[in-house]
C-alpha positions in Angstrom: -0.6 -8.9 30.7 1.9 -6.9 32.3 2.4 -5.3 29.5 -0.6 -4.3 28.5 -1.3 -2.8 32.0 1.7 -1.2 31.9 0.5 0.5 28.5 -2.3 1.2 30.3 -1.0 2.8 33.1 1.1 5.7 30.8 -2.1 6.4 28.8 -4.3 7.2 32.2 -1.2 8.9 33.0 -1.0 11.2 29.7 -4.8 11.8 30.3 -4.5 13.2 33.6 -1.4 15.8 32.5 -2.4 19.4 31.4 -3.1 19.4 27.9 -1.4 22.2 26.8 1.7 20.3 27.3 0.9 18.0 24.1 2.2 19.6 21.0 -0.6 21.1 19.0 -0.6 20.5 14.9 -1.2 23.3 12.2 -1.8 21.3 9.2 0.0 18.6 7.5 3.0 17.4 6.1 3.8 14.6 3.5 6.2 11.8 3.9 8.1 9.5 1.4 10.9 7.2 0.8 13.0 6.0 -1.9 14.8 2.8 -2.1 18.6 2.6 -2.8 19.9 -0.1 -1.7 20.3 -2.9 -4.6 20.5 -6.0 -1.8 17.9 -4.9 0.9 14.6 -6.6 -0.9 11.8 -4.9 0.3 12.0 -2.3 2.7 9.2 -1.3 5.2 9.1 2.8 5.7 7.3 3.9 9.5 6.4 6.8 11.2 7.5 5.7 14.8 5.6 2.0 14.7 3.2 2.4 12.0 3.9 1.5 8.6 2.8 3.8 6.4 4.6 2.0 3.0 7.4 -0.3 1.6 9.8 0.0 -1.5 12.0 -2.4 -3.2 15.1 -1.2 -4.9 14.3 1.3 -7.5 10.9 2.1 -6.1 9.2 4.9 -4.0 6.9 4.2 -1.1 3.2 6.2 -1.9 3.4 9.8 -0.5 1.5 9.6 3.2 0.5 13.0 4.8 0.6 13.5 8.8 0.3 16.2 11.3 3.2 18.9 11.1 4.9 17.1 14.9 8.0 15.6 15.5 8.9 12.0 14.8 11.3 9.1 14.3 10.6 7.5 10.7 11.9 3.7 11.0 13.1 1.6 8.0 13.0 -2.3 8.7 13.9 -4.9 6.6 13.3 -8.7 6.6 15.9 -11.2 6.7 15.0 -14.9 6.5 14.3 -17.2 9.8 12.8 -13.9 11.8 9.2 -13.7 12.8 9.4 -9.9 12.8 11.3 -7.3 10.3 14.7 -6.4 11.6 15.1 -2.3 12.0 18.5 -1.0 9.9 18.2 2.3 10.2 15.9 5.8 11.8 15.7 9.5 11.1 13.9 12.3 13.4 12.1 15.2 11.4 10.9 18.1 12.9 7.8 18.2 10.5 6.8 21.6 9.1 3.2 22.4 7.6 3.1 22.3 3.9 6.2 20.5 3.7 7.0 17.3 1.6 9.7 15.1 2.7 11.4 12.6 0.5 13.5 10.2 2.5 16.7 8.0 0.4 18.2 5.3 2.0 21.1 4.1 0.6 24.4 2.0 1.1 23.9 -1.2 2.3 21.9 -3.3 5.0 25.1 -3.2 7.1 25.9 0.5 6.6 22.7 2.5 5.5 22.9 6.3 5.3 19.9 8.4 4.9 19.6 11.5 3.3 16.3 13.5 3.5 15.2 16.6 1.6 12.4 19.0 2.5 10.4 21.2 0.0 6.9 22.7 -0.4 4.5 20.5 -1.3 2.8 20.8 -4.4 -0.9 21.3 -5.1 -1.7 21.6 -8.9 -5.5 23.2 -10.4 -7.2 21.3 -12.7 -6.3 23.8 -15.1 -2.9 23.3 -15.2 -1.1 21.9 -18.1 2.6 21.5 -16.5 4.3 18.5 -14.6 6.8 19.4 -11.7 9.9 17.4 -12.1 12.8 16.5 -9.3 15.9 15.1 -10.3 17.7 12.5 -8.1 21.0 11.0 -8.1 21.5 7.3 -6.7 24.2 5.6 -8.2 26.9 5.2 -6.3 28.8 4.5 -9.2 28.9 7.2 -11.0 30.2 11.1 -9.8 29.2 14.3 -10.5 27.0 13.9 -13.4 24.6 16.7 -15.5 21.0 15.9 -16.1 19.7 17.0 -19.1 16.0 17.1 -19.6 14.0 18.0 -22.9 11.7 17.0 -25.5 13.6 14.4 -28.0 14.4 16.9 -30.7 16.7 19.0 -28.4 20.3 17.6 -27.9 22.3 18.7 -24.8 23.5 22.0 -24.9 26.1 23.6 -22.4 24.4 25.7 -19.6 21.0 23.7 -20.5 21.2 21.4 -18.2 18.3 20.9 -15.5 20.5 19.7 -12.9 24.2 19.0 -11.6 24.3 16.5 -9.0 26.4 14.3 -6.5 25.1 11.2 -5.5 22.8 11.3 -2.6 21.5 14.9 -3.8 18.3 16.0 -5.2 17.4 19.1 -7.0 14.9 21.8 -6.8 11.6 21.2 -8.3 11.0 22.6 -11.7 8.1 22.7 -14.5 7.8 21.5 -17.6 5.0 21.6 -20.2 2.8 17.8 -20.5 4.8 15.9 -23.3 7.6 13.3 -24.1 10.9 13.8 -22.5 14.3 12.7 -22.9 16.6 12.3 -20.2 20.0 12.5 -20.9 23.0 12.3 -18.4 26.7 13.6 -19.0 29.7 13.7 -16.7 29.5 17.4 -15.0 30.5 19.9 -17.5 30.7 18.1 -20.8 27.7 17.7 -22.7 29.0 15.3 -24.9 30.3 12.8 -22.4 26.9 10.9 -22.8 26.7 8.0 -19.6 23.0 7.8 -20.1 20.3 8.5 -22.6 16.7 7.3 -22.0 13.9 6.5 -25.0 11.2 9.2 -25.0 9.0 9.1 -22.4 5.2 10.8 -21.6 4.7 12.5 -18.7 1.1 13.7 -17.9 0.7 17.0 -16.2 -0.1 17.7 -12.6 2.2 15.5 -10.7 5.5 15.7 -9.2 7.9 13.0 -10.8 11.4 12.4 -9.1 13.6 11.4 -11.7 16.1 9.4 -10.9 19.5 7.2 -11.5 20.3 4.4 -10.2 23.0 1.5 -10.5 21.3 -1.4 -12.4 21.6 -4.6 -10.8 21.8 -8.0 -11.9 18.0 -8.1 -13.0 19.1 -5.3 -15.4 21.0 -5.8 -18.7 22.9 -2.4 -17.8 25.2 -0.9 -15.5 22.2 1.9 -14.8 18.9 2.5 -15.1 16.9 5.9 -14.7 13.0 5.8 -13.6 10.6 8.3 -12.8 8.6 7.8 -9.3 5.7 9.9 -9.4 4.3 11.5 -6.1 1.3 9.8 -7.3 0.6 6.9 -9.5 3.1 4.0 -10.7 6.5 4.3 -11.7 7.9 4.1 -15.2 11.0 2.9 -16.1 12.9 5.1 -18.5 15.4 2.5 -20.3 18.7 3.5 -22.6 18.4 1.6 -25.6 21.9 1.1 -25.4 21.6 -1.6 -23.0 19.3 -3.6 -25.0 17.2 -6.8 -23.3 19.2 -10.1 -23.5 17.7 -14.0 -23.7 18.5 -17.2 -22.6 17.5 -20.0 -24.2 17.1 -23.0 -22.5 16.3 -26.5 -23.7 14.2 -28.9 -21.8 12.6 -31.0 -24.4 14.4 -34.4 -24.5 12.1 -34.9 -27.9 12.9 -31.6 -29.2 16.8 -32.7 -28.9 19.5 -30.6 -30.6 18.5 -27.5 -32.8 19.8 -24.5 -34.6 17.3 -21.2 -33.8 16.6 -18.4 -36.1 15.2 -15.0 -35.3 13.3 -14.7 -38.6 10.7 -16.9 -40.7 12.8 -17.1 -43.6 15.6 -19.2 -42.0 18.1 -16.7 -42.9 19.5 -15.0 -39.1 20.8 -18.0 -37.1 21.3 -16.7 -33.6 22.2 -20.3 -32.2 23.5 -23.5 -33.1 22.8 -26.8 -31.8 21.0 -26.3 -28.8 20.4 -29.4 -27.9 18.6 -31.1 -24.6 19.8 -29.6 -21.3 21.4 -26.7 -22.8 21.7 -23.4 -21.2 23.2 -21.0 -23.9 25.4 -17.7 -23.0 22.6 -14.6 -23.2 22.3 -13.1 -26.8 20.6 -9.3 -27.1 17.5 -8.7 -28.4 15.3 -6.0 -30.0 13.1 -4.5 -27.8 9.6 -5.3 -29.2 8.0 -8.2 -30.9 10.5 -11.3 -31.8 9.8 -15.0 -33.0 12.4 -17.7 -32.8 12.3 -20.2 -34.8 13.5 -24.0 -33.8 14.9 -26.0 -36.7 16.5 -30.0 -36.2 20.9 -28.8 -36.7 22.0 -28.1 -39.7 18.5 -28.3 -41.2 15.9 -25.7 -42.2 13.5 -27.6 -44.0 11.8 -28.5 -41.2 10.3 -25.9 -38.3 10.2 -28.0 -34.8 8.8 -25.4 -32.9 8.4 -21.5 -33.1 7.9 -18.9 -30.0 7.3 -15.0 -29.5 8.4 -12.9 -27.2 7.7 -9.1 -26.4 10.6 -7.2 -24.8 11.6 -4.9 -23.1 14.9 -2.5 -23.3 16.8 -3.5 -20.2 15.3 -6.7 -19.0 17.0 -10.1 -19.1 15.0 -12.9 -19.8 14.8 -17.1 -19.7 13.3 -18.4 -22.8 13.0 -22.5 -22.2 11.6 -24.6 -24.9 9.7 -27.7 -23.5 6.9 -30.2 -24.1 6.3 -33.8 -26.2 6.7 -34.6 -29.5 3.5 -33.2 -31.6 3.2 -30.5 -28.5 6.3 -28.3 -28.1 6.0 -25.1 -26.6 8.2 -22.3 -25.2 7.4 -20.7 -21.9 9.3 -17.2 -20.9 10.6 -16.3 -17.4 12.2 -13.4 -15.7 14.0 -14.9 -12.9 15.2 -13.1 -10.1 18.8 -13.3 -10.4 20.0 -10.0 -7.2 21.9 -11.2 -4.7 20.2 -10.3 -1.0 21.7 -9.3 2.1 19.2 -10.8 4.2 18.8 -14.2 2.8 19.6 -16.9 0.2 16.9 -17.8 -2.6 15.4 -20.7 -4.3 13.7 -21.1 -7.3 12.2 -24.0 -8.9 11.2 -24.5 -12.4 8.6 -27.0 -13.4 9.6 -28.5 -16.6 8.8 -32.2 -16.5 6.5 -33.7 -19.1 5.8 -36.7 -17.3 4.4 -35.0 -13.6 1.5 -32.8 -13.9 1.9 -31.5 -10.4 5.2 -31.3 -8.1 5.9 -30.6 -4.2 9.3 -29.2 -3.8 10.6 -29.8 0.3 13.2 -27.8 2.2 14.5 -29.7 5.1 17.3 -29.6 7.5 20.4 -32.2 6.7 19.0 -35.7 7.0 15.6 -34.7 8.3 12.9 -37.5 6.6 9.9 -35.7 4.5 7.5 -37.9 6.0 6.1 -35.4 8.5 7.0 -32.6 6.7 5.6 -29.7 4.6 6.4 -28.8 1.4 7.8 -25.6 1.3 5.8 -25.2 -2.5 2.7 -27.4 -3.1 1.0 -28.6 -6.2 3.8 -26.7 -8.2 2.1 -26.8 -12.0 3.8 -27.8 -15.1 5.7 -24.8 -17.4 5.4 -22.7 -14.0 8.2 -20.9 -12.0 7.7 -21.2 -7.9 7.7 -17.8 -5.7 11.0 -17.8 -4.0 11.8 -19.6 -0.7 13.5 -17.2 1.3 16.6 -19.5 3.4 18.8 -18.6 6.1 22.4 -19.4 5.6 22.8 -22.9 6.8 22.7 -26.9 5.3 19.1 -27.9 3.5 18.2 -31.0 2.0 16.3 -30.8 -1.5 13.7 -33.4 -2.3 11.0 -32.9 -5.1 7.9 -35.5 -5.3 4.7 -35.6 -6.8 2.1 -33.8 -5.2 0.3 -35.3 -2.3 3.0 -37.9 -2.6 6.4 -39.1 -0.4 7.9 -40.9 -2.6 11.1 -38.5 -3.8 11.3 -38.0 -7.3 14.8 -36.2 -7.2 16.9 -35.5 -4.2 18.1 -35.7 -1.3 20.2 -32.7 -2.8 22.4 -31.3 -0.2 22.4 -27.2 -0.2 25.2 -25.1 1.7 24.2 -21.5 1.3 25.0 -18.0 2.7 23.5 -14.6 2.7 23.0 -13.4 -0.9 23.6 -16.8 -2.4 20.7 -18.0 -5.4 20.2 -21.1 -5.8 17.9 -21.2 -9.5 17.3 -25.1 -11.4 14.7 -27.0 -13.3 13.0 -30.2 -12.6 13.1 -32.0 -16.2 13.0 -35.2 -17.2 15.5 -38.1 -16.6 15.7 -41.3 -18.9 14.2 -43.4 -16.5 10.3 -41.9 -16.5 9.8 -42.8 -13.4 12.0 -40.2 -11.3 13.4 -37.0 -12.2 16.4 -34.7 -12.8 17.4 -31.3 -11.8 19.1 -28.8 -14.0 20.6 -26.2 -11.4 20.7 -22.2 -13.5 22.6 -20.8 -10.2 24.1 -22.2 -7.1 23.5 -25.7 -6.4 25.2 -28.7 -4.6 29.4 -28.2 -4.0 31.1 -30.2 -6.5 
């Protein structure tokens, strides 16, 4: 209560003060933040307390327009354990009319740095048939670096480049005609130093698109990854088909047991040999596009055990887990989240029991009973991939039940985890029916 007189009190205050002390707007300025930090998670942008849009890494909050005042623009993360977000970082702006702000944040949790660049915001008539395009550099990686820009027929060219930047900079706006663009990226003045070089992408006209480089991360089958964030609309991810997408094939079926798997119907491309129950085989690239694999028993291809598609991307690492019965094998394909955090550890399960239709996974301090507790995920399906549990560092005990049920399946499993650790596994299948296993992909108990 005593705050919310107190409130109270500096608004009747305010009220009774002249009002030509209070700053007067002349129109509107537009607001916006990018994301550059690989190990922040989600990051919540404000104008002083109100949040007005969050980004993961690689994204762009939406563009948000305010009165051309002064303000403090917040950015506030979560870390695991807290009620409320935890503020990292703030910048003051002295907002002009007509402006357009693009906030980056970059660095770390510990150690952000912002870097903010004004320009005049862009109104496009229906009749235009152009596209303004900003280039932005945010991999900390990489150095000076040329940005070339151009339909996919035109190579680089000295002195064609749109842009030279450092990291942290952005460029001026420019135009260009509605069409498919590639964006190529060289070390600063050599054109044939090629570090990146997307696939052809269409951009529509009458946005702004801020194109931009960043370091991949461990989601990412490459060292970088470029994507356009549009002042409106979603972004698009602008892949090099150098770094193609990469599998891994994991084998849950205790009745599939040990196969060979080929990437074509006639038996004739074998990609992996005896992969047999419990295996987790080394990532193997893929095409992007449509692929089948086909399951055969080792060592023989008269027999198919089990086939399975899968549509990928350039760039993207998958889990591609063969499960199921005898006489009802199937493959199920995940994209785990495999980036460290600053702010927390992580844990995943995988449902891929046969013999439970529905699991509870608990989370409980060291030696804590689960009798009075809740599971952290409920009624966890078969062939499906929990959302992740967010942990502080710290000592949890791992039990996994039946749903509705106390009676532990698997577990206690003791957990020691700090910040950024991922723990990942599998409930499968043990000999015994009855009870089950666990299959850990990342982290897990110490030896």
């Amino acid at each position: 209560m005593i705050r919310i007189f107190a409130g109270l009190a500096v608004l009747l205050l305010a009220a009774c003060g002249n009002d030509s002390d209070l700053p007067e707007a002349s129109g509107k300025a537009t607001f916006r933040a990018i994301n550059a930090i690989p190990t922040s998670g989600e990051i919540s942008f404000r104008i002083e307390e109100r949040g007005i849009g969050t980004a993961n890494y690689k994204e762009v909050t939406a563009a948000s327009a305010w009165d051309d005042l002064t303000y403090n623009f917040n950015f506030e993360v979560f870390f695991a354990g807290n009620l409320e977000l935890t503020r990292i970082a703030s910048q003051f702006v002295d907002a002009a009319a007509g402006r357009d702000y693009t906030f980056m944040i970059s660095g770390s949790v510990a150690s952000p740095t912002i870097s903010v660049f004004e320009d005049e915001f862009r109104e496009f008539d229906e009749a235009e048939t152009v596209f303004a395009s900003k280039f932005v550099h945010a991999s900390a990686s990489m150095g000076v670096l040329d940005y070339y820009f151009a339909d996919p027929a035109t190579p680089p060219a000295p002195g064609e480049q749109a842009a030279t930047l450092s990291f942290g900079e952005i460029s001026a706006a420019a135009d260009f005609a509605a069409g498919d663009y590639v964006l190529t990226i060289t070390t600063a003045g050599d054109h044939t130093d090629v570090v990146y070089q997307s696939d052809s992408v269409l951009f529509a006209s009458r946005n702004t698109q801020f194109v931009t480089l960043f370091d991949g991360d461990a989601n990412d089958s490459g060292p970088l990854i470029a994507r356009a964030l549009p002042a409106v609309g979603l972004s698009v991810s602008m892949p090099d088909p150098s770094y193609p997408a990469r599998v891994e094939f994991i084998n849950i079926s205790m009745d599939l047991g040990a196969a060979d798997i080929y990437d074509d119907e006639l038996l004739t491309s074998l990609i992996l040999e005896n992969h047999d129950y419990l295996d987790v085989a080394s990532e193997i690239e893929v095409a992007s596009g449509e692929s089948n694999f086909y399951y055969t028993p080792t060592g023989d291809t008269g027999t198919i055990l089990l086939d399975g598609g899968l549509t990928a991307s350039t760039g993207t690492r998958y889990r591609f887990y063969a499960l199921g019965v005898a006489g009802d094998l199937t493959t199920d394909i995940v994209i785990p989240e495999r980036q460290p955090l600053e702010t927390m550890a992580t844990l995943t399960m995988y449902h891929g029991s046969n013999n439970f239709d529905l699991l509870d996974l608990y989370i409980v301090d060291p030696g804590e009973s689960i009798d009075e507790a809740l599971p952290a995920r409920f009624r966890i399906p078969a062939g499906a991939q929990t959302q992740t549990a967010p942990l502080e560092a710290g000592s949890y005990d791992i039990y996994i039940t039946e749903s509705s049920l106390k009676v532990a399946l698997a577990g206690p499993y003791r957990l020691d985890v700090v910040l950024g650790d991922i723990v990942d596994f599998a409930a499968v299948d043990a000999v015994d029916p009855a009870v089950l296993d666990v299959l850990y992909l990342s982290g897990g108990p110490a030896p």
